[in-house]
C-alpha positions as CSV (number, residue, x, y, z in Angstrom):
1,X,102.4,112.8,90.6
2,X,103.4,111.7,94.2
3,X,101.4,109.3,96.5
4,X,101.6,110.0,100.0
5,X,100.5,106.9,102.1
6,X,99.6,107.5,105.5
7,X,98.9,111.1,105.7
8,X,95.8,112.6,107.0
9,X,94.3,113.3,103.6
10,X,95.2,109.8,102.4
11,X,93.5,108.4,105.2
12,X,90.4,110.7,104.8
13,X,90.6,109.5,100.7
14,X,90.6,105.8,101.8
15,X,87.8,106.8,104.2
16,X,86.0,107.8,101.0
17,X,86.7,105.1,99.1
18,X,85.2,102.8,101.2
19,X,82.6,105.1,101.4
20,X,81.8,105.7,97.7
21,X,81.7,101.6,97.4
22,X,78.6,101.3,100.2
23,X,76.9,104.5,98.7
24,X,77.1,102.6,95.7
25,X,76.1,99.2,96.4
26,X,73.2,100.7,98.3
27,X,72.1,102.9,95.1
28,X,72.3,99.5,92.7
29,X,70.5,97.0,94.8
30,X,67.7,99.6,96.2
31,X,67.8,101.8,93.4
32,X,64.0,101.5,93.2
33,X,63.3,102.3,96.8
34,X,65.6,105.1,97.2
35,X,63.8,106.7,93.8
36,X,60.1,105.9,95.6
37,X,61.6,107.7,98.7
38,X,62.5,110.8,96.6
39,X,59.5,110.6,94.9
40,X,61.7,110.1,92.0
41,X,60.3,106.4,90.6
42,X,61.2,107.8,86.9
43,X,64.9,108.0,88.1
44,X,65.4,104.6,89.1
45,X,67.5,103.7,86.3
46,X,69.8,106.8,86.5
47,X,70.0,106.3,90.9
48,X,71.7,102.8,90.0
49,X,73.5,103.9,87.0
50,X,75.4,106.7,89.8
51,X,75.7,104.0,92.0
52,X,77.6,102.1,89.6
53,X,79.7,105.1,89.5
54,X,80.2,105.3,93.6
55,X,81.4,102.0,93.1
56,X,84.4,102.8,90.4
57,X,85.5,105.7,92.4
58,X,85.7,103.9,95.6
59,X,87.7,101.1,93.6
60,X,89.6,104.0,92.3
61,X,90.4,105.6,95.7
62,X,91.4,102.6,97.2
63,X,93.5,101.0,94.8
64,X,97.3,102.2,94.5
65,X,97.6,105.1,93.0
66,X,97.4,108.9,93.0
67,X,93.8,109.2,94.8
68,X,93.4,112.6,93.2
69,X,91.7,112.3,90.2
70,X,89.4,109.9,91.9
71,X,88.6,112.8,94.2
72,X,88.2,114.8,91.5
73,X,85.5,112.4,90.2
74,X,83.4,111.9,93.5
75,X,83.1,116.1,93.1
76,X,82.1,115.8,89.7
77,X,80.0,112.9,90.6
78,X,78.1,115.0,93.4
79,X,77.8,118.3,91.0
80,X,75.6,115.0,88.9
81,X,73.8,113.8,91.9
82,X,72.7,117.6,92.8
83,X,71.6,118.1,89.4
84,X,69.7,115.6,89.5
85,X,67.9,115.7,93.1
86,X,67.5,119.4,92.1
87,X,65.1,118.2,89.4
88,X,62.8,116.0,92.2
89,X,62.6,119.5,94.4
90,X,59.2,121.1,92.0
91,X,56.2,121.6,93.7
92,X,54.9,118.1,92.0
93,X,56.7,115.9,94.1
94,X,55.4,115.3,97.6
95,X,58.5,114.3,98.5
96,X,60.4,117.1,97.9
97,X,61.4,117.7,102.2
98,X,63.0,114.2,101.5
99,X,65.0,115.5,98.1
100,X,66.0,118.7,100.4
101,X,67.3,115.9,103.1
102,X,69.1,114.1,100.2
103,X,70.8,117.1,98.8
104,X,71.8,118.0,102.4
105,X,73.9,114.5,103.0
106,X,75.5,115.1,99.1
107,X,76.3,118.5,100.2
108,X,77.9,117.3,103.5
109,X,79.9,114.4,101.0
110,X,80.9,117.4,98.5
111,X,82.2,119.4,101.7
112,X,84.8,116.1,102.9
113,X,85.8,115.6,99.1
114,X,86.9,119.3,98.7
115,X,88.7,119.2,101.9
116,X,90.5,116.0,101.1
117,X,91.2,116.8,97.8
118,X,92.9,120.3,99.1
119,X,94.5,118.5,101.1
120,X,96.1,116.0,98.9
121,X,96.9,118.9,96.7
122,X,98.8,120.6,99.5
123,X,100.7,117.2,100.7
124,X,102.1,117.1,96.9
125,X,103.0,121.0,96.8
126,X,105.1,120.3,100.2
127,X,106.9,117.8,98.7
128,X,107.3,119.2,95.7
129,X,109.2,122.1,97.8
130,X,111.7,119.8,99.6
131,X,115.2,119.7,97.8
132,X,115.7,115.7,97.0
133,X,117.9,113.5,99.5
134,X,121.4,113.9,99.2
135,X,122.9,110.0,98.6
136,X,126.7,111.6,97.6
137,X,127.9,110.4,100.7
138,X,127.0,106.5,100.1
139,X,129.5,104.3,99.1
140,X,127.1,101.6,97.8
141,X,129.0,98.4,98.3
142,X,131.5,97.9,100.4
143,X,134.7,98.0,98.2
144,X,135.5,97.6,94.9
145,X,134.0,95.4,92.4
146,X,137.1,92.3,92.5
147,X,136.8,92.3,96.4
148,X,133.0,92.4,96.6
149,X,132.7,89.1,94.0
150,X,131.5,86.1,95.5
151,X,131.3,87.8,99.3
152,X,127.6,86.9,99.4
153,X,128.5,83.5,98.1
154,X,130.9,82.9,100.9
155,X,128.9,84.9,103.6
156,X,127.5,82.4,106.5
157,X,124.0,82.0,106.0
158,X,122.1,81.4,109.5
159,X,119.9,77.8,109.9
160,X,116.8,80.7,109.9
161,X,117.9,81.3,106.2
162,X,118.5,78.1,104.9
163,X,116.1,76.2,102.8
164,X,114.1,73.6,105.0
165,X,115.4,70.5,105.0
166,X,112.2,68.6,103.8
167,X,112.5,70.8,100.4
168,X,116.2,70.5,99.6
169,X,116.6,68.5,96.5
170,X,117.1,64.6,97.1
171,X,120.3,64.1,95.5
């Protein structure tokens, strides 16, 4: 519905925007090595696949635009990720204490997107609860339409405003 620019939870969405885009340019050109770190090498495919994701949300969150169904995504996207690192945790994998760090940052990301996204919520609720502006006072132009014709026309226009000499037609 509404967009606020330059409130706090805007701010903290753009924040994640830019965030979601390194996560996911870090998950699609070291896919491999972030899977061998897990102990995760069969997941390699499905690391750059969300990374590919990361990236669309963070082009999401920073392009114009309600950023809250892009929010909305990056939670999604984290329930995914959790999933998924839950699977690497089995007593297989000797790099389970590195899963348990992973699933510690994603839980610390899922934390600032439910904030934000609350937040974004309660910026449009606000609004929504101020009356709209009151223009019945304006008068628009400045009289009626026969004495407003041609006033622009035969307004003075400052040197500042004029077109520059060396682009003024030559006849």
């Amino acid at each position: 519905m509404a967009y606020f620019v330059n409130s706090t939870a805007d701010t903290l969405a753009r924040g994640m925007g830019w965030f979601s885009i390194a996560l996911g340019t870090a998950e699609v050109v070291a896919g491999r090595s972030i899977a061998r770190w897990l102990g995760m090498e069969e997941h390699t495919t499905l690391i750059r696949a969300y990374g590919v994701r990361e990236i669309g949300a963070g082009i999401g969150l920073l392009s114009v635009g309600d950023p809250k169904p892009w929010m909305w995504g990056r939670i999604a996207g984290d329930a995914l990720d959790l999933g998924t690192l839950a699977a690497g945790l089995g007593r297989d994998n000797p790099r389970r204490d590195n899963v348990g760090i992973a699933m510690a940052a994603v839980l610390g990301a899922t934390a600032l997107d439910v904030a934000c996204t609350r937040m974004l919520h309660a910026d449009e609720a606000r609004h929504r609860a101020l009356p709209p502006p009151d223009y019945s006072d304006r008068v628009g132009l400045g009289g009626p339409p026969e004495k407003m014709r041609g006033a622009a026309r035969d307004a003075p226009i400052g040197e500042d405003m004029r077109t520059p000499k060396l682009m003024r037609p030559l006849a």
